[in-house]
SETI-808810 format. One record per residue: residue number from 1; residue in one letter; x, y, z of N, C-alpha, C, O in turn. Coordinates in steps of 0.1 Angstrom, whole numbers, padded with zeros to 4 digits. Example, Ala and Ser with C-alpha at 12.3 -4.5 7.8 and 13.67 -1.06 7.14 Angstrom:
+-----+---------+-------+-------+-------+-------+-------+-------+-------+-------+-------+-------+-------+-------+
! num ! residuo !    nX !    nY !    nZ !   caX !   caY !   caZ !    cX !    cY !    cZ !    oX !    oY !    oZ !
+-----+---------+-------+-------+-------+-------+-------+-------+-------+-------+-------+-------+-------+-------+
!   1 !       A !  0132 ! -0057 !  0078 !  0123 ! -0045 !  0078 !  0132 ! -0033 !  0078 !  0142 ! -0033 !  0085 !
!   2 !       S !  0128 ! -0022 !  0071 !  0137 ! -0011 !  0071 !  0129 !  0000 !  0079 !  0134 !  0011 !  0080 !
+-----+---------+-------+-------+-------+-------+-------+-------+-------+-------+-------+-------+-------+-------+
END
This chain:
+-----+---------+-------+-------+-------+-------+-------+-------+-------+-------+-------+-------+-------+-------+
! num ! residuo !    nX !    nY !    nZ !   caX !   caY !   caZ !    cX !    cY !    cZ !    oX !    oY !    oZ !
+-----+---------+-------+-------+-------+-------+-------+-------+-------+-------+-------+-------+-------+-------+
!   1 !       X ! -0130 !  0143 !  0283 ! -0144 !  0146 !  0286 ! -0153 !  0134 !  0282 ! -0155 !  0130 !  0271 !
!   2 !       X ! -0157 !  0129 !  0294 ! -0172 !  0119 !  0289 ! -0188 !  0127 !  0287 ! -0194 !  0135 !  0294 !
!   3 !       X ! -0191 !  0120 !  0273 ! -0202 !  0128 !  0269 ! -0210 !  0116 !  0273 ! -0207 !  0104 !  0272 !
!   4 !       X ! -0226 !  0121 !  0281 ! -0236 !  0115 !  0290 ! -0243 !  0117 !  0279 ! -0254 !  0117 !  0284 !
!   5 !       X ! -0246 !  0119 !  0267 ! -0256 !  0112 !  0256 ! -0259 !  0106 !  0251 ! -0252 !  0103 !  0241 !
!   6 !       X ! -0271 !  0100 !  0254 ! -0270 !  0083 !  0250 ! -0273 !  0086 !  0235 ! -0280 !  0096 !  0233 !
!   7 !       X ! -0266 !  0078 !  0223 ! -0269 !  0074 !  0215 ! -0275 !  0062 !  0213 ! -0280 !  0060 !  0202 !
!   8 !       X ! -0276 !  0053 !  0223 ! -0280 !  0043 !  0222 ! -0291 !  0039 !  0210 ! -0289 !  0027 !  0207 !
!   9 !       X ! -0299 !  0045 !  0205 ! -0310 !  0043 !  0201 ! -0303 !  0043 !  0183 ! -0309 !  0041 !  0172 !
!  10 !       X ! -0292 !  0048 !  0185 ! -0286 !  0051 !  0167 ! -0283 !  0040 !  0165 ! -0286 !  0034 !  0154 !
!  11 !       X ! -0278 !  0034 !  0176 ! -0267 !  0022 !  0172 ! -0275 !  0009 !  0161 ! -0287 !  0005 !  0163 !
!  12 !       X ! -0269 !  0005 !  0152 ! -0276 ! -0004 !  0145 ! -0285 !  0003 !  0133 ! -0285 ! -0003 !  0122 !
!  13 !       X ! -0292 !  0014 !  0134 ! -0299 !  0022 !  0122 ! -0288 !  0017 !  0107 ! -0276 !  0015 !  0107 !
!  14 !       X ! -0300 !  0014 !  0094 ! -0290 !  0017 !  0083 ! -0285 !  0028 !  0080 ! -0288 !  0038 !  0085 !
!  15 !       X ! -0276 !  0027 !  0070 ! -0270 !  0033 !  0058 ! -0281 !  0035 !  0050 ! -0287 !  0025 !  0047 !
!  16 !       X ! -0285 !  0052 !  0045 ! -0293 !  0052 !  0035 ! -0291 !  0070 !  0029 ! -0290 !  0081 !  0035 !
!  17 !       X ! -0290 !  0066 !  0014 ! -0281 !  0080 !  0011 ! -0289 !  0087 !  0009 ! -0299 !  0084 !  0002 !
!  18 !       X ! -0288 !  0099 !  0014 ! -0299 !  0111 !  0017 ! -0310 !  0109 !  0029 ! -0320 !  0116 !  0031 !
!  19 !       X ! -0306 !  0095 !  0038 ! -0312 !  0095 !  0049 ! -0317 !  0107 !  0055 ! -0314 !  0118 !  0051 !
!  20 !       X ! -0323 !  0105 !  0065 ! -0325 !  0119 !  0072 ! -0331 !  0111 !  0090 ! -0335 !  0118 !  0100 !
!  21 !       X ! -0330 !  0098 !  0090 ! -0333 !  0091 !  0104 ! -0346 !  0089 !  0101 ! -0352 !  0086 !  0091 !
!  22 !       X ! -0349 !  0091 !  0117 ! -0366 !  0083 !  0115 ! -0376 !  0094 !  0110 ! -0386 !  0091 !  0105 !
!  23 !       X ! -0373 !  0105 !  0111 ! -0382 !  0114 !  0104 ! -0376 !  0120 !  0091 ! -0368 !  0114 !  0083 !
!  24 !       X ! -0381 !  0133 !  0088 ! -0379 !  0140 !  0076 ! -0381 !  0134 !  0065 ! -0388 !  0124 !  0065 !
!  25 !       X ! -0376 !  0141 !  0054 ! -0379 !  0141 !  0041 ! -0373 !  0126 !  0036 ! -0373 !  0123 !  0024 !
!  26 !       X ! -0369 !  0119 !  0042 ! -0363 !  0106 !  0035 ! -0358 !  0094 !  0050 ! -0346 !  0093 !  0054 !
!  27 !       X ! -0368 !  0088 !  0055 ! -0368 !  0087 !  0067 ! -0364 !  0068 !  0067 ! -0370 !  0062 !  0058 !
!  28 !       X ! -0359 !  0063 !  0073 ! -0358 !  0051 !  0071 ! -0338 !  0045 !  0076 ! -0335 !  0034 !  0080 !
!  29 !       X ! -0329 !  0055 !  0074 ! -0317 !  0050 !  0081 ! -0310 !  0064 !  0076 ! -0318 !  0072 !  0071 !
!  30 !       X ! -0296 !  0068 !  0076 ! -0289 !  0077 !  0078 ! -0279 !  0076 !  0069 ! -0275 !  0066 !  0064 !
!  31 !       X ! -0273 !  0090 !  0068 ! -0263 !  0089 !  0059 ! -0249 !  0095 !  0067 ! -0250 !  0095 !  0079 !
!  32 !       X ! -0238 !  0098 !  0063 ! -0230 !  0104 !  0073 ! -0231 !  0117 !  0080 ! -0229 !  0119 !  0092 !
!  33 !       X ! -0234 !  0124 !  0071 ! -0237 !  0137 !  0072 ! -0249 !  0138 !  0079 ! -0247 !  0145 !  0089 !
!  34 !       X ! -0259 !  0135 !  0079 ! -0275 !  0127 !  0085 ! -0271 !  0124 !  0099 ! -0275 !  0129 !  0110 !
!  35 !       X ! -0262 !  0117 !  0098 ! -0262 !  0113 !  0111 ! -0255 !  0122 !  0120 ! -0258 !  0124 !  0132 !
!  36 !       X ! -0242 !  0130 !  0111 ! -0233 !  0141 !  0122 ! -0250 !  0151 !  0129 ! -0256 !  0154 !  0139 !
!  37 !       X ! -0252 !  0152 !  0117 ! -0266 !  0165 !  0124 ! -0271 !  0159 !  0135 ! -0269 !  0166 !  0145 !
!  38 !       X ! -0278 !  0147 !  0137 ! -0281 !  0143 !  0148 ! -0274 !  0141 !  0160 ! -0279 !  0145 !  0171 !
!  39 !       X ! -0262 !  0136 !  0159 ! -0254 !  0138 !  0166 ! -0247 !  0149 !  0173 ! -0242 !  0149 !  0185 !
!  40 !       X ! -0247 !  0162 !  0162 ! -0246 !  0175 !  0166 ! -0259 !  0184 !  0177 ! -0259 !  0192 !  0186 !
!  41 !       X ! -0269 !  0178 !  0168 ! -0286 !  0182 !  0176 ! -0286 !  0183 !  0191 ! -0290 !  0191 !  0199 !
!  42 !       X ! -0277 !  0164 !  0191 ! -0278 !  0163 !  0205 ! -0270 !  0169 !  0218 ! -0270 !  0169 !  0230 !
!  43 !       X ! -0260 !  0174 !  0204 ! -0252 !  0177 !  0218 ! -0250 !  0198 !  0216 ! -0241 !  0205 !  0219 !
!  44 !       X ! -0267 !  0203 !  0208 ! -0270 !  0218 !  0208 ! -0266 !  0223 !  0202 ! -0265 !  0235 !  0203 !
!  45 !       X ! -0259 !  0215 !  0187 ! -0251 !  0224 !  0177 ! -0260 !  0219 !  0165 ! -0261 !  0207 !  0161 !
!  46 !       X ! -0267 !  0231 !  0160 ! -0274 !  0225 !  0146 ! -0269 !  0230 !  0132 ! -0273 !  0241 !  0127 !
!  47 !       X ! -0261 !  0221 !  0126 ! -0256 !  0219 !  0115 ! -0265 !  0221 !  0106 ! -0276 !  0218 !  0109 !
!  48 !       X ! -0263 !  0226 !  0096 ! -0267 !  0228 !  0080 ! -0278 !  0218 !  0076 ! -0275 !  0207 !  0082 !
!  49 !       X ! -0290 !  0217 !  0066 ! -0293 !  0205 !  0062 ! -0284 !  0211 !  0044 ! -0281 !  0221 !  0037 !
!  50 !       X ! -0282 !  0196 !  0045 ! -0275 !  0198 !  0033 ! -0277 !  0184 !  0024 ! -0271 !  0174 !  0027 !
!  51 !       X ! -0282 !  0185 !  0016 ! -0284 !  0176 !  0002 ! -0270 !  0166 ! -0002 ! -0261 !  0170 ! -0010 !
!  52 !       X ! -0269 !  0159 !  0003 ! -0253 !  0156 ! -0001 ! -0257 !  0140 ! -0002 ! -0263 !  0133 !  0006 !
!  53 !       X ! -0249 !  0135 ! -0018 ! -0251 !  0126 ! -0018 ! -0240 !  0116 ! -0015 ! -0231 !  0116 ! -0023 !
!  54 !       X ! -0238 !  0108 ! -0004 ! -0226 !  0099 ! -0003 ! -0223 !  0095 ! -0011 ! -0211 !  0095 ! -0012 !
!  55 !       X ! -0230 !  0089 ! -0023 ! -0230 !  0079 ! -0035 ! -0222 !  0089 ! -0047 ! -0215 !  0084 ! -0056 !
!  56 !       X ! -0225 !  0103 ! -0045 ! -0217 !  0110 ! -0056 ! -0205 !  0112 ! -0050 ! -0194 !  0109 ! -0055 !
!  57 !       X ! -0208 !  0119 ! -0034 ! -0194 !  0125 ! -0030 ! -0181 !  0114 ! -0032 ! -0170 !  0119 ! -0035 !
!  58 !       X ! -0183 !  0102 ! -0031 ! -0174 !  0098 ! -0027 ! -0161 !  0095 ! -0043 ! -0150 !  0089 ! -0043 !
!  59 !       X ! -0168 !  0105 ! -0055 ! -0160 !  0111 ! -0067 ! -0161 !  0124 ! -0068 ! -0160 !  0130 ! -0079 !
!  60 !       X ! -0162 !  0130 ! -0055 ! -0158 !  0145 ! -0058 ! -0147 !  0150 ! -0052 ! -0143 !  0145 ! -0041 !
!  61 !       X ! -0139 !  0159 ! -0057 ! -0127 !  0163 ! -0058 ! -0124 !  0167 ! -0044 ! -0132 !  0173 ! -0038 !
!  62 !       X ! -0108 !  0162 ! -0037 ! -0109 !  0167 ! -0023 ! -0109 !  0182 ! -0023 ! -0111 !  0186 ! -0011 !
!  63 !       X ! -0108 !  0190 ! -0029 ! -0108 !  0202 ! -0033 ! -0120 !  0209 ! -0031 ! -0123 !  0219 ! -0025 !
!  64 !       X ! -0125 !  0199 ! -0040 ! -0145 !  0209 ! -0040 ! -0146 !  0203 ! -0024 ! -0146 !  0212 ! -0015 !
!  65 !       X ! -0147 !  0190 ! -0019 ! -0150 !  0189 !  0001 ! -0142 !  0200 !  0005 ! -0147 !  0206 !  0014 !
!  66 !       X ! -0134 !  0202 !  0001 ! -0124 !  0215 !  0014 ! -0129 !  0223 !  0009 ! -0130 !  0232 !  0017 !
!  67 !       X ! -0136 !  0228 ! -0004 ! -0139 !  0245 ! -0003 ! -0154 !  0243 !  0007 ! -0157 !  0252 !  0014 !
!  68 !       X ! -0161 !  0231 !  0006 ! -0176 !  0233 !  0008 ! -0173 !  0232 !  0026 ! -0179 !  0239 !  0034 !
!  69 !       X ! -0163 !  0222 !  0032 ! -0162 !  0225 !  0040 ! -0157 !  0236 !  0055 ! -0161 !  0238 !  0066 !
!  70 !       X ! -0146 !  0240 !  0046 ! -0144 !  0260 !  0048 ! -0156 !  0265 !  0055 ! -0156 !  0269 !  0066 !
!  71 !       X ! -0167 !  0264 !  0048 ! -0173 !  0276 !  0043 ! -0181 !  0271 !  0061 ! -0185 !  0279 !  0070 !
!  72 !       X ! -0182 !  0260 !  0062 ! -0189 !  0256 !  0073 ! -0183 !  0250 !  0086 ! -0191 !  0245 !  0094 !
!  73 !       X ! -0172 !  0250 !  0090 ! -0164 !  0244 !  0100 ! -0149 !  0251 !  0098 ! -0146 !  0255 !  0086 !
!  74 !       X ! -0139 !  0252 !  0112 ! -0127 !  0255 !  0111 ! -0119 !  0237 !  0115 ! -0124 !  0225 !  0116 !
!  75 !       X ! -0109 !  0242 !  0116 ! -0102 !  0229 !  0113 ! -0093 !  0227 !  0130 ! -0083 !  0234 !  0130 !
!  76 !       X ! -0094 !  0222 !  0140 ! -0091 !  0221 !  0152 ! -0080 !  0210 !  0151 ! -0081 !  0199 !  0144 !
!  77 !       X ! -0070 !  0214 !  0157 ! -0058 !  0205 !  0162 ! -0061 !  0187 !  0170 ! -0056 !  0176 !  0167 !
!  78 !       X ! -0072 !  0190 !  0183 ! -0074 !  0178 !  0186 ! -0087 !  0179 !  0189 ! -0090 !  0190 !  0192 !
!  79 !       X ! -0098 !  0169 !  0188 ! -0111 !  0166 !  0191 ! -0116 !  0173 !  0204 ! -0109 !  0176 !  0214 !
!  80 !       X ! -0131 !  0177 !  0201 ! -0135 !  0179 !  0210 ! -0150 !  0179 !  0207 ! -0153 !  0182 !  0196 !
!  81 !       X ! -0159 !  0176 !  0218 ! -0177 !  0175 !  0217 ! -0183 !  0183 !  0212 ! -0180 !  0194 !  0218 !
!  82 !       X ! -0190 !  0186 !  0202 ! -0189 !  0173 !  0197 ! -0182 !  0180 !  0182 ! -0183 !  0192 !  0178 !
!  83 !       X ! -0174 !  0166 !  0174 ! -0168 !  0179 !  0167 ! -0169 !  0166 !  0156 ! -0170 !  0154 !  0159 !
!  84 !       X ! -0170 !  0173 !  0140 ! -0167 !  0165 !  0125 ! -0152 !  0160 !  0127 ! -0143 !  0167 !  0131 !
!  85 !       X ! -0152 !  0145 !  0120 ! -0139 !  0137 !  0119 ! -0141 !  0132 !  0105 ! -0146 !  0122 !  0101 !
!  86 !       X ! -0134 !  0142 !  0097 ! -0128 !  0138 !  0080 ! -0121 !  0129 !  0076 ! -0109 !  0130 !  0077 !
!  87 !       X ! -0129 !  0115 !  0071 ! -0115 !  0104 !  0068 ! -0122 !  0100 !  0055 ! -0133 !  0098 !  0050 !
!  88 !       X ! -0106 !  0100 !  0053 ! -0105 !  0095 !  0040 ! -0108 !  0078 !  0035 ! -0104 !  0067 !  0041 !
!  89 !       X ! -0114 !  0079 !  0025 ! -0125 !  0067 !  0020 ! -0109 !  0061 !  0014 ! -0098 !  0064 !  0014 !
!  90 !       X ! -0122 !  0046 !  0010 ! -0108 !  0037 !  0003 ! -0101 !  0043 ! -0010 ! -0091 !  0039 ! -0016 !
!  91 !       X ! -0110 !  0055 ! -0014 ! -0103 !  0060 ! -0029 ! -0099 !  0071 ! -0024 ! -0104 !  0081 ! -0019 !
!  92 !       X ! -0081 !  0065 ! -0027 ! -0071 !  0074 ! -0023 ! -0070 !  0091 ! -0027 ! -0073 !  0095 ! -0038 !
!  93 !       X ! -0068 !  0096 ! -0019 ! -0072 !  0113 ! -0022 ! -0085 !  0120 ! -0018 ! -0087 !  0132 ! -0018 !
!  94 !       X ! -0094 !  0110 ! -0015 ! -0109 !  0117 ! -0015 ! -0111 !  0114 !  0001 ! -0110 !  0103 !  0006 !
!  95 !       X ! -0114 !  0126 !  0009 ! -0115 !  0122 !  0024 ! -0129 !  0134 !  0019 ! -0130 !  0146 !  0016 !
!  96 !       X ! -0139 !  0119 !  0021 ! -0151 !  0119 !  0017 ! -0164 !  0113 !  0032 ! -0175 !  0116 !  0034 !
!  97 !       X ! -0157 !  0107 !  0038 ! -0166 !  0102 !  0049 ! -0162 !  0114 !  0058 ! -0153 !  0123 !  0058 !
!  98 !       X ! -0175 !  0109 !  0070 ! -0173 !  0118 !  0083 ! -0180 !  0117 !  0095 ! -0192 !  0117 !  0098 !
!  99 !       X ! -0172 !  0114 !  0100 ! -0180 !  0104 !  0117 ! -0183 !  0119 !  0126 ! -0187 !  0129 !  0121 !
! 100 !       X ! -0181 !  0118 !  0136 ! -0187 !  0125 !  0148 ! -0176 !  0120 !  0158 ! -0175 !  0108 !  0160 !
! 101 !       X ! -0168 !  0130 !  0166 ! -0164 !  0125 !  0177 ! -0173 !  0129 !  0191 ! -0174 !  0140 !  0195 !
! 102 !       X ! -0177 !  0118 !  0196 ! -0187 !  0121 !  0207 ! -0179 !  0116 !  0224 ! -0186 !  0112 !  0234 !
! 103 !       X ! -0163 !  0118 !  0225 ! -0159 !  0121 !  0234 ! -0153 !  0105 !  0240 ! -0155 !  0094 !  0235 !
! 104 !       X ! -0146 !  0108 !  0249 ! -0143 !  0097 !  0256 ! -0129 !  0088 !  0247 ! -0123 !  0079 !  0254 !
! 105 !       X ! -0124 !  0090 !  0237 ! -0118 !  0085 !  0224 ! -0129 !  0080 !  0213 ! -0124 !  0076 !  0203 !
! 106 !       X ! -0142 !  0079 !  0214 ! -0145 !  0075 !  0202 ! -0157 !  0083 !  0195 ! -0163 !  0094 !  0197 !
! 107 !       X ! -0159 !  0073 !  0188 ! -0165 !  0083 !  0172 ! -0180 !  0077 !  0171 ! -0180 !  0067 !  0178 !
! 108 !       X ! -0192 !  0079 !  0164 ! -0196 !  0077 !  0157 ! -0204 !  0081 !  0144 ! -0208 !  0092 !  0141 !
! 109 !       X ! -0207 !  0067 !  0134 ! -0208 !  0073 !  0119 ! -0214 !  0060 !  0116 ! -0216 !  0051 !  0125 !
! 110 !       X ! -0219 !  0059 !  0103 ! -0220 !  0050 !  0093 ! -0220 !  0048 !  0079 ! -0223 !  0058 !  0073 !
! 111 !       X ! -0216 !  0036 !  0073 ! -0208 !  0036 !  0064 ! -0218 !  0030 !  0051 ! -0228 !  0024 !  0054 !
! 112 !       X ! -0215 !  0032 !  0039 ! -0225 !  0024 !  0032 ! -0225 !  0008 !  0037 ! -0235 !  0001 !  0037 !
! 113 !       X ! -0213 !  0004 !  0041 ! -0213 ! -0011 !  0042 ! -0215 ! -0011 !  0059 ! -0212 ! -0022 !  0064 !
! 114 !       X ! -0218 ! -0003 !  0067 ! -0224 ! -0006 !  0079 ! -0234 !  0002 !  0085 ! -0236 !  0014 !  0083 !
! 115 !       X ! -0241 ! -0006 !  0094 ! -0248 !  0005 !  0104 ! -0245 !  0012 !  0110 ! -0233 !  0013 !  0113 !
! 116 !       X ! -0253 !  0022 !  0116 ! -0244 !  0028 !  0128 ! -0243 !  0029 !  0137 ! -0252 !  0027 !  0144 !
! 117 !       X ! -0226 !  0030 !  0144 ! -0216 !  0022 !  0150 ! -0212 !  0032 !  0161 ! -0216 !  0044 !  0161 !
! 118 !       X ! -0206 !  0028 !  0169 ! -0197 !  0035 !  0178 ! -0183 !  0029 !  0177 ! -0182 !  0017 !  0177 !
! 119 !       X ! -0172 !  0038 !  0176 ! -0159 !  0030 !  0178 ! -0147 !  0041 !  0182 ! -0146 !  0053 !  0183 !
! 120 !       X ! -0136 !  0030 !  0183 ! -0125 !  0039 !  0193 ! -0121 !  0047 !  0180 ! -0124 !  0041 !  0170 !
! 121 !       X ! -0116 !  0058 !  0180 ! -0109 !  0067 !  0172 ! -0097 !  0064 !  0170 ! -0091 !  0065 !  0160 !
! 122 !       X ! -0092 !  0056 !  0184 ! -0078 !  0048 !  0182 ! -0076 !  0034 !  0168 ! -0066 !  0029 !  0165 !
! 123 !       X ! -0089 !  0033 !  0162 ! -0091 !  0023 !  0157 ! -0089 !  0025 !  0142 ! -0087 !  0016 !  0134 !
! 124 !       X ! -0090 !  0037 !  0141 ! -0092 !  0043 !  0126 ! -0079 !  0045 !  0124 ! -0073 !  0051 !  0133 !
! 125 !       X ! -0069 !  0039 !  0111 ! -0057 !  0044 !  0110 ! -0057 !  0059 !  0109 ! -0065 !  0066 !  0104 !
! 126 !       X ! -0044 !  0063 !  0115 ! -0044 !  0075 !  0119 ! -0042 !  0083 !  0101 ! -0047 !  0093 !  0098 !
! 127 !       X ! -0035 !  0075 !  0093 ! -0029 !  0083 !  0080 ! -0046 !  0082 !  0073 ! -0046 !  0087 !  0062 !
! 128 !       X ! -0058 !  0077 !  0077 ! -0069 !  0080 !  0073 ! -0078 !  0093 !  0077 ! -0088 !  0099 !  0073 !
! 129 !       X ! -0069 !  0096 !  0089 ! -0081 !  0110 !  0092 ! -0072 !  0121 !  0087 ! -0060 !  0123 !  0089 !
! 130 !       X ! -0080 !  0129 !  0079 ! -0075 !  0140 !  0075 ! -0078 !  0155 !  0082 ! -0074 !  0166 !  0079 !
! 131 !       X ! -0087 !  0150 !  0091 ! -0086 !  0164 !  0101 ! -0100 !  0162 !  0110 ! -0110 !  0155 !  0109 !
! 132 !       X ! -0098 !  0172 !  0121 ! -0112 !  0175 !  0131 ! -0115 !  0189 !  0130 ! -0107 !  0198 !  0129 !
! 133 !       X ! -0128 !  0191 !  0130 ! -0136 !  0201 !  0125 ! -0148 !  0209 !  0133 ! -0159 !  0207 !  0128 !
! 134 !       X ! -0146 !  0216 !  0143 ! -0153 !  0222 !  0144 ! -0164 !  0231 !  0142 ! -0161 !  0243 !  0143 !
! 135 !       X ! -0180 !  0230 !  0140 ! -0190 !  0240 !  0130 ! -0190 !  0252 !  0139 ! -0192 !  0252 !  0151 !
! 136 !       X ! -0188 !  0263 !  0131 ! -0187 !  0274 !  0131 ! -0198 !  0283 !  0122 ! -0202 !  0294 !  0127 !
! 137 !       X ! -0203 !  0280 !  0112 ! -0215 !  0279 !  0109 ! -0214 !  0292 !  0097 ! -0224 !  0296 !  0090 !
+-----+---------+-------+-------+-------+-------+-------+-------+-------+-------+-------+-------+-------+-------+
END
């Protein structure tokens, strides 16, 4: 499936933890989660606002992410529009980051060390993603 939404306008935004984009309560660049919402917005699925700090998450237990994530998404076999992509950060065990698959093979997200990006999903080592996620709400 090719998704006809332009993101265009994301591409390049920073990294900013508790972002919220160009508006809201903390406005100035995005965080991952910040950015899935938008990304979800656009494509008529509105996600949770949720307080989440990348800067903490990325020492919280994969345990405590799987129960918080339960409670909000099921867990899908293969990708689909627009759906959460759980990968795991450089610290082994914690699948703490979370892009957006927006169709076509690729993803996008942004990282503390980048803007945000578009890229092939083929690109992400595969033993990095730890699952696709559907909101169910």
């Amino acid at each position: 499936m090719i998704n006809k939404i332009d993101y265009n306008d994301l591409i390049g935004l920073p990294f900013k933890d508790n972002g919220t984009g160009a508006g809201g309560s903390n406005p100035g660049g995005y965080d991952c989660y910040s950015l899935a919402r938008e990304v979800h917005k656009r494509n008529g699925v509105l996600l949770p606002e949720l307080n989440i700090s990348v800067l903490a998450c990325r020492d919280a237990s994969q345990q405590h992410i799987d129960v918080g994530f339960s409670k909000l998404c099921e867990k899908i076999p293969t990708p689909e529009v627009p759906c959460l992509v759980q990968i795991f950060s450089s610290n082994p065990g914690y699948a703490n980051h979370i892009a957006t698959y927006i169709g076509n093979g690729r993803i996008i997200h942004v990282t503390i060390k980048s803007n945000v990006l578009v890229q092939r999903l083929s690109t992400i080592n595969k033993s990095k993603i730890e699952g696709f996620y559907k909101y169910v709400g």
